[in-house]
C-alpha positions in Angstrom: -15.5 -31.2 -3.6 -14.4 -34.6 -4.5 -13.5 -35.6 -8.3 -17.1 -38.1 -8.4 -19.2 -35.7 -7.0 -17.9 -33.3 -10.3 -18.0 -35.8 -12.5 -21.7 -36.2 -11.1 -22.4 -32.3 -11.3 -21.5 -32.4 -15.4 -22.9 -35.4 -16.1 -26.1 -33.7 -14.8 -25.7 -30.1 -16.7 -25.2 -32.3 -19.9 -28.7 -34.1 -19.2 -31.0 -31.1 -18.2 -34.5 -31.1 -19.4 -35.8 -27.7 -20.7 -37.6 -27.2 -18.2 -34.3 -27.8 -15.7 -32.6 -25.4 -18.4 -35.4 -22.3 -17.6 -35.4 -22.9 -14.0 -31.8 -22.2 -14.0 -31.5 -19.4 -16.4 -34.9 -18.0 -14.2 -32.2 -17.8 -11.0 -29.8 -16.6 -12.6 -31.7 -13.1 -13.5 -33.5 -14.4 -17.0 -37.2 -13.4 -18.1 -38.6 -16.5 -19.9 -42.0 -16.3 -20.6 -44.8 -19.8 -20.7 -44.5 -22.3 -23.1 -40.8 -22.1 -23.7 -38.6 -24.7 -24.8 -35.2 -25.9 -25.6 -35.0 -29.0 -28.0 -31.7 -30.0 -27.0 -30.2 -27.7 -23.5 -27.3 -29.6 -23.2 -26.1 -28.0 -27.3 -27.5 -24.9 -26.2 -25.6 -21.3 -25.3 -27.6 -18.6 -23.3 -24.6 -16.2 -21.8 -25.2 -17.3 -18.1 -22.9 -14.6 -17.0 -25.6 -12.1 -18.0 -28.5 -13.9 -18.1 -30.6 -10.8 -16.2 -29.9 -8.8 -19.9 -32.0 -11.9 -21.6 -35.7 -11.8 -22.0 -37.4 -14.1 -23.7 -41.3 -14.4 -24.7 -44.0 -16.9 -24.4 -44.2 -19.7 -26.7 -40.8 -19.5 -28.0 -38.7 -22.7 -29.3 -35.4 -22.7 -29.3 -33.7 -26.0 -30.9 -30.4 -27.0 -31.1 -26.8 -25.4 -31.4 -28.4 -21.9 -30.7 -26.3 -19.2 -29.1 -27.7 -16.2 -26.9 -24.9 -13.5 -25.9 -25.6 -10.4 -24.0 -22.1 -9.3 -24.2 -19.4 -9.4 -26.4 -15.5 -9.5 -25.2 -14.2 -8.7 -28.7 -13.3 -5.6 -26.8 -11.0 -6.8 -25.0 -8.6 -6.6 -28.1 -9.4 -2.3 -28.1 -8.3 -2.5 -24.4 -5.0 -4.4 -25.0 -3.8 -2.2 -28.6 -5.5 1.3 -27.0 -6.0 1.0 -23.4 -9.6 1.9 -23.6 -11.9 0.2 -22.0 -15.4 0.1 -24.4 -18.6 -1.0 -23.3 -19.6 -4.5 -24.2 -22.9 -5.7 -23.2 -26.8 -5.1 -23.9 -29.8 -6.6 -22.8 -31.5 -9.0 -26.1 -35.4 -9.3 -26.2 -37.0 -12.2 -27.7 -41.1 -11.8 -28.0 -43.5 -14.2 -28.2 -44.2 -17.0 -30.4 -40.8 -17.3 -31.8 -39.2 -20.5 -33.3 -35.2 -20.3 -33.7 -33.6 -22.3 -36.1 -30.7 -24.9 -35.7 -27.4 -22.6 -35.1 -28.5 -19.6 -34.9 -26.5 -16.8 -33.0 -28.5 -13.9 -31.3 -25.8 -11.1 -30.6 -26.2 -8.9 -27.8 -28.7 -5.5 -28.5 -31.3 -7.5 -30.8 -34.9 -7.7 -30.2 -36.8 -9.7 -31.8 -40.6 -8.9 -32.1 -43.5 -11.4 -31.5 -44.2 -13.5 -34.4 -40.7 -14.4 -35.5 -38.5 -17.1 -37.3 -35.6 -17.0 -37.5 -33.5 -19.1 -40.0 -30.8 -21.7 -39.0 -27.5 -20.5 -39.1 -28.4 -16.7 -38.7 -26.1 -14.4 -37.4 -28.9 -12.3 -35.6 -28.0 -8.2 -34.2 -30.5 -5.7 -34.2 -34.2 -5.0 -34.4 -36.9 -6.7 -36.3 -40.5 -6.3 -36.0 -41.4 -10.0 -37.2 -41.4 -12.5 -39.8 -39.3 -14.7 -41.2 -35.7 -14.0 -40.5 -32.5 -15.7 -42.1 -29.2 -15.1 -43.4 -26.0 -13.2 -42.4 -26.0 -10.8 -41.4 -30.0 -11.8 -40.8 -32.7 -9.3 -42.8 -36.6 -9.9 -42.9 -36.7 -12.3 -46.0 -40.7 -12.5 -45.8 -43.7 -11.8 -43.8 -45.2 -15.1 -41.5 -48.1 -14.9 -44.2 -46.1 -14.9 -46.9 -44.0 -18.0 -45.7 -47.3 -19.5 -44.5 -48.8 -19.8 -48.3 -45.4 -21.1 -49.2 -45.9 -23.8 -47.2 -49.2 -24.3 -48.1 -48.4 -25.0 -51.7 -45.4 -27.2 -50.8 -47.2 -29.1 -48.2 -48.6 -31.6 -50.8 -45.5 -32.2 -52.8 -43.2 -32.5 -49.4 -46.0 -35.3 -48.5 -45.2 -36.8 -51.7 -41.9 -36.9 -51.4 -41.8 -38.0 -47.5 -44.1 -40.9 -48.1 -41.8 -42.3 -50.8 -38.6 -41.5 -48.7 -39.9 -43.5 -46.1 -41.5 -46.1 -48.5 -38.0 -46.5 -50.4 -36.3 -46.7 -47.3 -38.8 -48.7 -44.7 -40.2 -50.8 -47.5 -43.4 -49.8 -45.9 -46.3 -47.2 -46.3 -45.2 -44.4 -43.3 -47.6 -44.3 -40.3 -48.8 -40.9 -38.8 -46.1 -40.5 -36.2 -44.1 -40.7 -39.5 -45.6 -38.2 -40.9 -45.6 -35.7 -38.3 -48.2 -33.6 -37.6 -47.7 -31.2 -40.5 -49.4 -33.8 -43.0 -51.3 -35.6 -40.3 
């Protein structure tokens, strides 16, 4: 294969859509439910290698710098000092409507159960039900309605303060798309 034509074939895995990004995790062995999507594929890491251990829900948003492993090579070290060869892979299950946060790392042998977040920069390994997720190593830090009436009783002060954030900076009221659809 000629140097263009690889040049070509990166440039193209850096560009993917997320809906590029399934398809090819889908050949590859993957169960990806409806409605899925990665905000940024290109600063995304789903272990490819093992891709048929990964199964992920409907609804599920995945945003940017997240990793997915289904294996881990640390073992390789045991092997070298002991001669042992040590297992090193399990599936991970992701249910349905789950948002990941920015960075987050889901180790090989977690499930996560339908109605998740989970918080950016989480180190993620082992079982949860649901609800909101964060931390490392990640724990259950509240329940969705818990972190739901959180919301709603910061939702008017964040307006606040957005508004005059983009006021202070714009020189101008904010306009819906602004705004997002959270204050809309």
């Amino acid at each position: 294969m000629g140097m263009l034509k690889r040049l070509l074939i990166k440039a193209k895995e850096n560009d993917l859509t997320s809906d590029e990004y399934i398809s090819r995790l889908r050949s590859k062995g993957a169960s990806i439910g409806e409605g899925v999507h990665f905000f940024a594929p290109k600063d995304t890491y789903i272990d490819e290698g093992n891709a048929f251990l990964i199964s992920i829900g409907n609804y599920v948003r995945i945003t940017r710098g997240v990793t997915i492993l289904a294996h881990d090579y640390a073992k390789s070290v045991v092997r070298m000092k002991m001669g042992e060869n040590i297992g090193g892979k399990a599936p991970v299950k992701i249910g349905n409507n789950v948002f990941i946060g920015n960075n987050a790392v889901i180790l090989k042998g977690t499930v996560i159960g339908n109605d998740s977040i989970i918080g950016a920069g989480s180190i993620v390994r082992g079982n949860f039900e649901g609800g909101v997720i964060a931390g490392n190593p990640a724990k259950v830090i509240c329940s969705i309605a818990e972190y739901a009436e959180r919301q709603k009783n910061r939702a008017i002060e964040e307006a606040i303060n957005c508004v005059e954030a983009i006021y202070q900076n714009t020189g101008r009221m904010p306009t819906i798309d602004q705004l997002g659809n959270g204050f809309a």
